[in-house]
N, C-alpha and C positions, 0 to 999 in steps of 0.2 A: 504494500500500500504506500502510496506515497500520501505523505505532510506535508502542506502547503504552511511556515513558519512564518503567516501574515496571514492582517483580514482585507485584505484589499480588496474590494470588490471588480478591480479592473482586473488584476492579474487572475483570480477565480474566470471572471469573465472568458481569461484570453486563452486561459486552460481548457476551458470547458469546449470551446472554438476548435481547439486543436486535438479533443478528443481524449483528455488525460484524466485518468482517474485521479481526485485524491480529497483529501479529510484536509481542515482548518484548526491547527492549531497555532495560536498567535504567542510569537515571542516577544517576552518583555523586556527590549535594554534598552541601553541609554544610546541614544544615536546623533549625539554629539560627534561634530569631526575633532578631530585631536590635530593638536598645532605641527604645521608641517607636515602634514598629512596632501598627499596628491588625492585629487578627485576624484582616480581612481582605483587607489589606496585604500580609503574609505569608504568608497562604495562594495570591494570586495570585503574589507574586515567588516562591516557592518551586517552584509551578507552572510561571511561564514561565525559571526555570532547568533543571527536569529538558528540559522541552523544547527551548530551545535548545542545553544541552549534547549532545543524542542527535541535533539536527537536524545541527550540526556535522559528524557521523559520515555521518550519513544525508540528505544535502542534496536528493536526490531523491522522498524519502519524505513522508508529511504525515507529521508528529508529533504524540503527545497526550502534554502533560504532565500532572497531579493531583497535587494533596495537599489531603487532610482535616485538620482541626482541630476541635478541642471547646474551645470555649471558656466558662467562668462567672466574673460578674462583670468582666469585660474580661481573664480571668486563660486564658493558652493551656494546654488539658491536654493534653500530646505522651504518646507510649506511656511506658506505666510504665516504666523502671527497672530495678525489680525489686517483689515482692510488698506493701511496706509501703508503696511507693510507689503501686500498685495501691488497695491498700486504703483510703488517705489520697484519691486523686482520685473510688473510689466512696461515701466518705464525705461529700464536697465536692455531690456530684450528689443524694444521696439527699432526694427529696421536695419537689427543685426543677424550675424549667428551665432550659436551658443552651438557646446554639448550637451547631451544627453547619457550618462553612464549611466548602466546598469549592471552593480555585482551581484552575482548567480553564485551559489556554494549548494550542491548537493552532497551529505551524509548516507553512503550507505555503509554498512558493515562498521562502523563507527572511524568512518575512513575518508575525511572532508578534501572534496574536489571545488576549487574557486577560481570562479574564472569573470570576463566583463566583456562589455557589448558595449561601444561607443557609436554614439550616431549622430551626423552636423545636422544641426537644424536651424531654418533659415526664416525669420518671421519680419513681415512688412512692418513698414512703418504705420503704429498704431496715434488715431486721435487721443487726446486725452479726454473726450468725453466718449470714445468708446474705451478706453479702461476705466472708467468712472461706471459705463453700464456694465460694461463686461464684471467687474469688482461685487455691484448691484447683486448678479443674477446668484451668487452663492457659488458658482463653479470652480473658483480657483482656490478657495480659502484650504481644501486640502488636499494640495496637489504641488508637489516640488516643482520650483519656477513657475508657481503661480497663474499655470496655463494647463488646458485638457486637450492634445493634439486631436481626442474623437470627437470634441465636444464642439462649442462654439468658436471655439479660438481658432478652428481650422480655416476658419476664416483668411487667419491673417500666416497661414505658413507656406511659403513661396516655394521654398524647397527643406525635401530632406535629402541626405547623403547615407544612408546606411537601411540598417532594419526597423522599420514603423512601427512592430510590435516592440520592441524597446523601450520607444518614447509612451508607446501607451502604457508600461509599466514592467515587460517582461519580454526580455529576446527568446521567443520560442523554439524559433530553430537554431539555436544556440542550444535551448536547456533538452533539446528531442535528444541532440548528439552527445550530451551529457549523461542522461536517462539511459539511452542504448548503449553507450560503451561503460556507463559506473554502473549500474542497477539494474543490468541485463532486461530490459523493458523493453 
């Protein structure tokens, strides 16, 4: 059986899309970046902590741990806050490109596999009275970088460079190749 070590509702989502069985057991750490920590440093340790911490619980289960990260100019944008803080990170993105990391760490046989998925992503230049609505609608308040690539904001993303399931929360054909050579799946 596989552990899903998050409640996200996207990445459940993006599982269920690609046909993967698995149970919701949410891990509880601190997801704090540590100083001097790369982007995508971070997003792996962060990773192979929700999963070790649930594999602990579930020693017989494969694990999947995730975390996303939007990163601009080496600066990590974690979920807003609150509104101003929203509005400050969609101002930051507006009519640039950022990344998008995502560290993957699967647990099986108590044997953690970490690995990451970067992807450019390229977002127009936004009004400031459309991030004022966009901020309005409730979508961004938790969602790292402050944006939903499924949602409204796809509005304004010109281009992506990599894997789309990423940005929505979880590189899946990254975590299939993971599945099938660590947990024989």
């Amino acid at each position: 059986m596989l552990v899903l070590a998050s409640a996200s509702p996207r990445r459940q989502d993006l599982l269920r899309a690609a046909g993967i069985c698995f149970e919701v057991q949410p891990a509880h750490i601190n997801e704090d970046p540590r100083s001097n920590e790369t982007v995508k440093e971070c997003a792996e340790r962060l990773a192979r902590e929700k999963a070790l911490a649930v594999a602990q619980v579930r020693p017989h289960d494969v694990v999947l741990g995730a975390d996303t990260l939007v990163a601009i100019d080496d600066q990590i944008l974690g979920k807003p806050v609150d509104r101003s803080d929203a509005i400050r990170m969609l101002r930051m993105l507006s009519g640039r490109e950022h990344q998008v990391i995502t560290g993957v760490c699967v647990v099986a046989n108590g044997q953690p596999r970490t690995t990451s998925e970067a992807t450019k992503v390229t977002m127009a230049e936004i009004t400031e009275q459309e991030i004022i609505d966009y901020v309005a609608s409730g979508e961004p308040m938790d969602k790292a970088g402050a944006y939903a690539i499924q949602g409204i904001a796809s509005r304004w993303i010109t281009r992506i460079e990599g894997d789309y399931s990423n940005v929505v929360g979880l590189p899946v054909a990254l975590l299939w190749q993971l599945l099938r050579g660590r947990a024989g799946l």
